[in-house]
C-alpha positions as CSV (number, residue, x, y, z in Angstrom):
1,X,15.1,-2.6,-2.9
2,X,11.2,-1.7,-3.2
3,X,8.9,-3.5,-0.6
4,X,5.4,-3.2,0.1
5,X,3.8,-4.5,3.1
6,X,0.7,-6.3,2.1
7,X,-0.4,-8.7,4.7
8,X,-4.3,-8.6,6.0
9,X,-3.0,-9.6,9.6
10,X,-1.2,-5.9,9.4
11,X,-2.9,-2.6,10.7
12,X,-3.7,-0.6,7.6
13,X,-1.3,2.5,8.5
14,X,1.5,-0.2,8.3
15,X,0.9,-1.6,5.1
16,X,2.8,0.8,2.5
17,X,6.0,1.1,0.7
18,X,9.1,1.3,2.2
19,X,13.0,0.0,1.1
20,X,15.1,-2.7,2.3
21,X,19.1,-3.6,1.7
22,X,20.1,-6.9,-0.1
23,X,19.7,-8.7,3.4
24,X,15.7,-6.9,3.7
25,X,16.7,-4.6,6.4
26,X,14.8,-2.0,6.4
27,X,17.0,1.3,5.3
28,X,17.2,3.1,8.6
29,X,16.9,6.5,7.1
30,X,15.1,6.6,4.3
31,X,12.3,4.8,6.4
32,X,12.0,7.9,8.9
33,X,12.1,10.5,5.3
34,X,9.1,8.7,4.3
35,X,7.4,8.5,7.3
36,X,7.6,12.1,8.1
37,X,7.8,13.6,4.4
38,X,5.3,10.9,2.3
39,X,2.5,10.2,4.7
40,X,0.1,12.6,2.6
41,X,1.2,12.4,-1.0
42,X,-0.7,10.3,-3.3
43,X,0.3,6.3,-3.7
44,X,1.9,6.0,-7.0
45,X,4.0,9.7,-6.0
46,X,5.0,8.0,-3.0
47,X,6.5,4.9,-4.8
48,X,8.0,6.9,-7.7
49,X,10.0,9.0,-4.6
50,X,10.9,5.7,-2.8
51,X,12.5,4.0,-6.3
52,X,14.1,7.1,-7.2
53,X,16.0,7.0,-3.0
54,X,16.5,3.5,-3.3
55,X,18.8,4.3,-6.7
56,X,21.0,6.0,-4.5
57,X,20.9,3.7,-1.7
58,X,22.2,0.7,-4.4
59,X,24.7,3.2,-6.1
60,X,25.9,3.7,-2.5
61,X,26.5,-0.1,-1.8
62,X,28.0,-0.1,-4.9
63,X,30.8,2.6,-4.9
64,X,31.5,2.9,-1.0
65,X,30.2,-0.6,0.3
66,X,26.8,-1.9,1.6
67,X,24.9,0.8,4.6
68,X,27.6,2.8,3.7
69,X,24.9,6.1,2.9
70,X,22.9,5.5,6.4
71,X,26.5,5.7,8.5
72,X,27.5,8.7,6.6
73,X,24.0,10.3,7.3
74,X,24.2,9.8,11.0
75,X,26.9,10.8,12.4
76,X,27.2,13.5,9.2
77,X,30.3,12.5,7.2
78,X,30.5,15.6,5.0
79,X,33.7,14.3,2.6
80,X,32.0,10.6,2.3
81,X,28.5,12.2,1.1
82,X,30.0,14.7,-0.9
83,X,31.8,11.9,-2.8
84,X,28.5,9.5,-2.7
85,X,26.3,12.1,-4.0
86,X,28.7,13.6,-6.8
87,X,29.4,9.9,-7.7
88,X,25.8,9.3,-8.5
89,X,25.1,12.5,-10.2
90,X,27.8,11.8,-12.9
91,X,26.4,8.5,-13.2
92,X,22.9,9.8,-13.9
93,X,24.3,12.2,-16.4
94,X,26.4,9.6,-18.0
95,X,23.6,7.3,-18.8
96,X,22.9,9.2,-21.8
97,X,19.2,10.5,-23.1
98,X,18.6,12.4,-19.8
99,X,14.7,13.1,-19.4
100,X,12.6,14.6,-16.7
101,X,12.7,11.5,-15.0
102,X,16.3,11.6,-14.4
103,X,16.4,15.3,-12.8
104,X,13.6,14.6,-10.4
105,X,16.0,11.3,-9.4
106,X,18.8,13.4,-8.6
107,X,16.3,16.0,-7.1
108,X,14.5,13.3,-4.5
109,X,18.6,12.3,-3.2
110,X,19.5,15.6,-2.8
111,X,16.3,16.7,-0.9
112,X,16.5,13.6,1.0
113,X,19.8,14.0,2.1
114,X,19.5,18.0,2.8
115,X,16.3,17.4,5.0
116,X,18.1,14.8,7.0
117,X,20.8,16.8,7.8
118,X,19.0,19.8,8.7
119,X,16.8,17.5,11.3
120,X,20.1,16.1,12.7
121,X,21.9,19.6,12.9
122,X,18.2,20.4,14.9
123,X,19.0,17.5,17.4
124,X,21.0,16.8,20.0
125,X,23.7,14.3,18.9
126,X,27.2,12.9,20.8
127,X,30.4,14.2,19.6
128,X,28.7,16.5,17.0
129,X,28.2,20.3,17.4
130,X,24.8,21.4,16.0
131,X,26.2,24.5,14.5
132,X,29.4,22.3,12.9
133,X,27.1,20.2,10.8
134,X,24.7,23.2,9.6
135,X,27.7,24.9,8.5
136,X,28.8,21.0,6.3
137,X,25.0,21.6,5.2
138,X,25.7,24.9,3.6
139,X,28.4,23.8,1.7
140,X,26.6,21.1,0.7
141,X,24.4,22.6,-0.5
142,X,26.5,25.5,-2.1
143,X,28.2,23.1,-4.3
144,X,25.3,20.3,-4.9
145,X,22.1,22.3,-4.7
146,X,22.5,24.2,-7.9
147,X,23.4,21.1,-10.3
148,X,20.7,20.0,-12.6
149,X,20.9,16.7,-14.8
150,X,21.4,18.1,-18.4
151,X,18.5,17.4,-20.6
152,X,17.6,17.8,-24.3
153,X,15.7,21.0,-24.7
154,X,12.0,20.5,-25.7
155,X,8.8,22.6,-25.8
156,X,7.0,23.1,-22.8
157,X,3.4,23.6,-24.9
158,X,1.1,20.7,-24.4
159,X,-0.2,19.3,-27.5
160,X,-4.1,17.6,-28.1
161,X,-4.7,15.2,-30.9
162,X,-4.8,15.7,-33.8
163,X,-8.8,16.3,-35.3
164,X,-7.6,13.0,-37.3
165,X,-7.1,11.1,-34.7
166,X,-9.1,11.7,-32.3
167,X,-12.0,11.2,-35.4
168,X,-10.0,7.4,-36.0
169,X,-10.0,7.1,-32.1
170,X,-14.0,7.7,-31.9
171,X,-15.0,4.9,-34.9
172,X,-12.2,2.6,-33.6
173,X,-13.6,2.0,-30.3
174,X,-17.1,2.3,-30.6
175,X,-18.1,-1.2,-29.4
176,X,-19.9,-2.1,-32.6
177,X,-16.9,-1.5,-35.0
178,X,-15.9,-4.2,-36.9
179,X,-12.3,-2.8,-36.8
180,X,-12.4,-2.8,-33.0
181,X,-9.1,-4.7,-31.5
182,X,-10.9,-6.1,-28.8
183,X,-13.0,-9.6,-29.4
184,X,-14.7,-9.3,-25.8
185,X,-17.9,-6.8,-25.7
186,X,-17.0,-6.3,-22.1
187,X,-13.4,-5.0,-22.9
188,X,-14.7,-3.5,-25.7
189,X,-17.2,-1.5,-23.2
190,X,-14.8,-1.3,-20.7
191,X,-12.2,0.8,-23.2
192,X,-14.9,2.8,-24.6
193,X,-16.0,4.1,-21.3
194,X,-12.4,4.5,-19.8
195,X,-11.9,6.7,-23.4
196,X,-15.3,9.0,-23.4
197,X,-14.6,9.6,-19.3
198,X,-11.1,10.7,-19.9
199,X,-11.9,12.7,-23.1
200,X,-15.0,14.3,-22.4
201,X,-14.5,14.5,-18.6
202,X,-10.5,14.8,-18.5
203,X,-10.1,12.7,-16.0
204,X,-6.1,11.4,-14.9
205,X,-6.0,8.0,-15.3
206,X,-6.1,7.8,-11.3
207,X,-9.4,9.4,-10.7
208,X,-11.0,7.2,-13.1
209,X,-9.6,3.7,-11.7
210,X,-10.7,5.3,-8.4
211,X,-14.7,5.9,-9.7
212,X,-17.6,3.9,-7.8
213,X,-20.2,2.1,-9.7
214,X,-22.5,4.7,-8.4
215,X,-20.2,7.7,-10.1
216,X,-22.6,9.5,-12.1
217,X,-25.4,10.4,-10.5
218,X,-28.9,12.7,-11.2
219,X,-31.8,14.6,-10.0
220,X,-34.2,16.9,-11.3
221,X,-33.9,20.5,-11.7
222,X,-36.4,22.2,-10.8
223,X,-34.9,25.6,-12.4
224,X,-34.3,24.6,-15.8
225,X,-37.0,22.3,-15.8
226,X,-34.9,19.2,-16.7
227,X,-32.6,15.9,-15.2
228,X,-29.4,17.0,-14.6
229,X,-26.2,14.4,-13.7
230,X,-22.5,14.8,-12.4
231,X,-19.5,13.4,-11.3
232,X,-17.9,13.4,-8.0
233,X,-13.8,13.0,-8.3
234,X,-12.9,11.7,-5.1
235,X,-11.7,8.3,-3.3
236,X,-14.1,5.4,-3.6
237,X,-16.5,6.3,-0.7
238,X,-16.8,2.3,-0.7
239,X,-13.3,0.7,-0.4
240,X,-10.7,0.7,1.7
241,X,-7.5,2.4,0.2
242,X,-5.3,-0.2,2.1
243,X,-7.6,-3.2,0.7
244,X,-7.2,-2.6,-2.9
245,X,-5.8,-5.7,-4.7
246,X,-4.0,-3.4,-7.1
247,X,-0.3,-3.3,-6.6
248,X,-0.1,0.2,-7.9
249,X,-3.2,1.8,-6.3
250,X,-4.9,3.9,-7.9
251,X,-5.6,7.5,-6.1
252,X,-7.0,11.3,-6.5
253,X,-3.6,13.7,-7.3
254,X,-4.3,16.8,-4.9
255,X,-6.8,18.0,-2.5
256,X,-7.8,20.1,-5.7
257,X,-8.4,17.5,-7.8
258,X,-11.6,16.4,-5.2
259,X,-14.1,18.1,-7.7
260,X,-18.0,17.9,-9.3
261,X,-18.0,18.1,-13.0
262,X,-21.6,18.4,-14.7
263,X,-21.8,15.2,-17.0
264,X,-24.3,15.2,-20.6
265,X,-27.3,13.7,-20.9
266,X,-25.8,11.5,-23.7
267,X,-22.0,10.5,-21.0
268,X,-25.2,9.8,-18.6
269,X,-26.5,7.3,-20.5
270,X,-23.5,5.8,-22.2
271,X,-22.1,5.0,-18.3
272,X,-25.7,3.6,-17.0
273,X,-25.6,0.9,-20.3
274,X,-22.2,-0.1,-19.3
275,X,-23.1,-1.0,-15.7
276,X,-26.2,-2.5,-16.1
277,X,-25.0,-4.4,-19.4
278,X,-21.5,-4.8,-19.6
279,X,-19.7,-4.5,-16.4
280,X,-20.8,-7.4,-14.4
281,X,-21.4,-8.1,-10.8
282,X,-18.0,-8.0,-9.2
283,X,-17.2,-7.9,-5.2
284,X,-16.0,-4.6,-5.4
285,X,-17.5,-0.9,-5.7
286,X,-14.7,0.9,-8.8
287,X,-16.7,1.6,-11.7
288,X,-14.5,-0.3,-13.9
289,X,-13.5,-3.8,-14.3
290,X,-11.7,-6.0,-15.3
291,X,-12.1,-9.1,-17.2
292,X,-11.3,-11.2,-14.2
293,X,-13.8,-9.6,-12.2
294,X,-11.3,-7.4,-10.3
295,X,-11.0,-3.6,-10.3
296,X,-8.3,-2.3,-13.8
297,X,-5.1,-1.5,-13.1
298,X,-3.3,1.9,-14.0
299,X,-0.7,-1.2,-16.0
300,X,-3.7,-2.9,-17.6
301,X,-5.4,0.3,-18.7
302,X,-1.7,1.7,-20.3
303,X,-1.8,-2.0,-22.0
304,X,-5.0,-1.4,-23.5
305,X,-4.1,1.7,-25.4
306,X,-1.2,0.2,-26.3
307,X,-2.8,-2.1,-28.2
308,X,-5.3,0.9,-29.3
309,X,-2.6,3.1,-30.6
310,X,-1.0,0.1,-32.5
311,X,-4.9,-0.8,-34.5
312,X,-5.2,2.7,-35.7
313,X,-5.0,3.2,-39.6
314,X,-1.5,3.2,-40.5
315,X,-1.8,6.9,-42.4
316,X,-3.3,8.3,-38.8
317,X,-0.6,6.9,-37.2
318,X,1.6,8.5,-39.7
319,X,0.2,11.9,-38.8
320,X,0.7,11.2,-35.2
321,X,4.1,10.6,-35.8
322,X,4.8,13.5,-37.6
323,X,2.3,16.1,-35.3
324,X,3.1,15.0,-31.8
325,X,6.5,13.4,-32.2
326,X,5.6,9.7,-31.3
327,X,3.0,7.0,-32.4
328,X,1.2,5.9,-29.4
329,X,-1.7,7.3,-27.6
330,X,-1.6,7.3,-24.1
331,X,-4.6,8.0,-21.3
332,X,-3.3,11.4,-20.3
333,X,-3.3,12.3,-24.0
334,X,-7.1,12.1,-24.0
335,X,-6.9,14.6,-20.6
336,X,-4.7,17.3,-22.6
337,X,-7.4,17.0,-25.4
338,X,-9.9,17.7,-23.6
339,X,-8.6,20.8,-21.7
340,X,-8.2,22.8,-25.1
341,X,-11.0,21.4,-26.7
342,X,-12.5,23.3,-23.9
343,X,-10.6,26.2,-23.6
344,X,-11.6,26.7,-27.2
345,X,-14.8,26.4,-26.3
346,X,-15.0,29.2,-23.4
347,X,-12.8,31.6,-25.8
348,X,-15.7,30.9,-28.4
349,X,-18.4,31.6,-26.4
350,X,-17.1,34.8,-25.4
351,X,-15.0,34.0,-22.0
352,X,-12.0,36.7,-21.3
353,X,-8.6,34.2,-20.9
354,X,-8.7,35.0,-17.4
355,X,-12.0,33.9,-16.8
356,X,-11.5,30.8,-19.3
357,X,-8.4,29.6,-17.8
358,X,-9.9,30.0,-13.9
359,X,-12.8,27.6,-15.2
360,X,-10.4,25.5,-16.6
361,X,-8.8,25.0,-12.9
362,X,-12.1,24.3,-11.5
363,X,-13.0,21.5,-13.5
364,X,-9.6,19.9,-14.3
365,X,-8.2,20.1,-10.4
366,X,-5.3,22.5,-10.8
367,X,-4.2,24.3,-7.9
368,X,-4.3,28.3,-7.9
369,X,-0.5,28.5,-9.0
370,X,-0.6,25.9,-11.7
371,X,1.0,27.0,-14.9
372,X,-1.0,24.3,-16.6
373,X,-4.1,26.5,-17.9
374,X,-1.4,28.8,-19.3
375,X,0.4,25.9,-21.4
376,X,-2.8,25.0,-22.4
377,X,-3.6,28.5,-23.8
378,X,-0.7,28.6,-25.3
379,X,-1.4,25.2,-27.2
380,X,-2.0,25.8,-31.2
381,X,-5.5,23.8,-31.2
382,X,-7.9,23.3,-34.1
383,X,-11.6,24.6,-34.5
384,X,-12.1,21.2,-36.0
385,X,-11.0,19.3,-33.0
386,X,-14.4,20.5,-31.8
387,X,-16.6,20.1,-34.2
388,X,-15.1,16.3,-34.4
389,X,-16.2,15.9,-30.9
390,X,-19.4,17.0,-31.2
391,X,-20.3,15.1,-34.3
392,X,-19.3,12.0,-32.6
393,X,-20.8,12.4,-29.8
394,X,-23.6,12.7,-31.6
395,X,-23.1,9.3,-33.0
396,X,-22.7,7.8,-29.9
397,X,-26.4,9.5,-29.0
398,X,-28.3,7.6,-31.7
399,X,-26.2,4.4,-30.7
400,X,-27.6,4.7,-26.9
401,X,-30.9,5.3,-28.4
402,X,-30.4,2.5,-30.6
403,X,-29.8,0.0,-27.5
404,X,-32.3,-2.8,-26.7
């Protein structure tokens, strides 16, 4: 079972995630795994590795009987893991529909089980040779390491919006629509800034929960004669990670993704309206909020384009449907426009791929191996995707200018 230790009379480093057993025992060994292997991955990775253990821990109680994984861990019971792990892997496969999801379950066991073993083989234990259980490791992994949960084949190219929708998704949200879902002006705000951040800026859905109210910021160059503003990816400078009410905490992905991205005149502007208009005067420092005065969730902000995707025009829908596969637009979807709307951009202008797709790891936070700028130039994109964006965001000019 998932825990999380949130009590204020707790020391920061002790409130995080961890899993218990039916009686809320702590599980002996996935509790050391965590400490030593989660410690400096990102919250919400951290969780997603400790449900994906626990699934094992419960198929273990299940199948063998209750502690039954952490007593075959230590001392190393090769036949009783062996017959635990191949257990659960047909049961993962027999659950029909496999996804990604379900292969990086069966991934997290195995590793966790793997790097147990190879600290126990390193230490000294009673009764147990060293080299005896390295040697139940090998075989271990011989026969377990190369399985792989069998998935429905699907393309590996990352898809923007269609110029369609992302033309509906501009009109839909701007806050003075009439056909905007939302009745309050501060939600309404609230989405249209979450949606021009994530679009324009390509921001994850983290690094924009995790934005200070202060986010954008300007000064003058001198140079090119003219204000100039940007935007500082990072952890709130102003709260404490360990304080925030959020149950799934929001947080930056990778030391990579710590970035400056220049910001528009018009994004600028857009931003400074909502906090000094719309936003309110909460107790806390993220840029935005919520309706109760508290910073958004990563659950509330999925809700609210939930219930954007569902108030689009049933015809853009339709195309959606039939150009992406699905009819739902999600946060990261706005991310992936953004990075080949701006590839496009860089190869227009005159960019070499190289160069294009190094500048496209700069700004969007991807390590130097990433394969992700090379999906994205491999992504059939539209010239009018582009100019959709810019005549829009023209729009949204003469609405700032139009502000009282």
């Amino acid at each position: 079972m998932f825990k999380r230790l949130t009590s204020d009379f707790l020391p920061p480093a002790l409130r995080q995630d961890f899993l218990v057993d039916q009686t809320g025992v702590p599980r002996y060994w996935a509790t050391i795994w965590s400490t030593l292997t989660l410690n400096d991955v990102a919250p919400s990775s951290r969780e997603k590795k400790l449900r994906f253990l626990d699934s094992l821990y419960v198929h273990a109680d299940e199948t063998v009987g209750p502690g039954s994984l952490d007593r075959a861990l230590c001392p190393f019971d090769e036949p009783l893991i062996a017959t635990i792990l191949e257990s659960w892997f047909i049961s993962i496969v027999n659950h029909g529909n496999n996804s990604q999801s379900d292969e990086a379950r069966w991934r997290t066991g195995f590793e966790f089980v793997s790097q147990t073993a190879t600290w126990l083989s390193k230490a000294t234990l009673p009764g147990e040779d060293s080299r005896c259980i390295e040697l139940k490791l090998h075989r271990l992994s011989h026969l377990y390491g190369q399985l792989h949960v069998a998935r429905p084949r699907q393309s590996a190219r990352v898809r923007s919006l269609p110029a369609n929708v992302a033309e509906a998704l501009y009109k839909l949200l701007d806050p003075t629509s009439e056909s905007n879902p939302f009745v309050s002006e501060r939600t309404r705000w609230t989405v249209f800034i979450s949606f021009m951040l994530m679009l324009h800026q390509g921001l994850r859905r983290g690094e924009l929960l995790q934005l200070p109210a202060d986010a954008v910021k300007s000064a003058y160059d001198s140079r090119a004669g003219c204000e100039r503003s940007w935007l500082n990816v990072e952890t709130n400078p102003y709260e404490d990670e360990s304080t925030d009410p959020r149950f799934s905490r929001p947080s930056i992905k990778t030391a990579q993704s710590i970035r400056q991205l220049p910001v528009s005149p018009a994004i600028a502007g857009l931003v400074q309206s909502y906090v000094e208009n719309y936003r309110g005067r909460p107790d806390h420092a993220f840029l935005i909020n919520s309706q109760k005065q508290r910073p958004l969730s990563t659950e509330s902000l999925t809700k609210l384009f939930a219930k954007v995707s569902s108030a689009l025009p049933a015809e853009v829908r339709d195309e959606l449907s039939a150009r992406a596969g699905r009819s739902t637009v999600t946060p990261h979807d706005l991310r992936h426009t953004c990075a080949v709307v701006r590839l496009n951009q860089l190869l227009v202008q005159g960019d070499h791929m190289d160069e294009a797709t190094q500048k496209l790891r700069t700004f969007f936070g991807w390590a130097r191996d990433s394969t992700m700028p090379m999906r994205y130039a491999s992504a059939v994109f539209e010239d009018r995707l582009s100019k959709v964006w810019s005549e829009q965001l023209d729009g949204q000019i003469e609405m700032l200018r139009a502000l009282p």
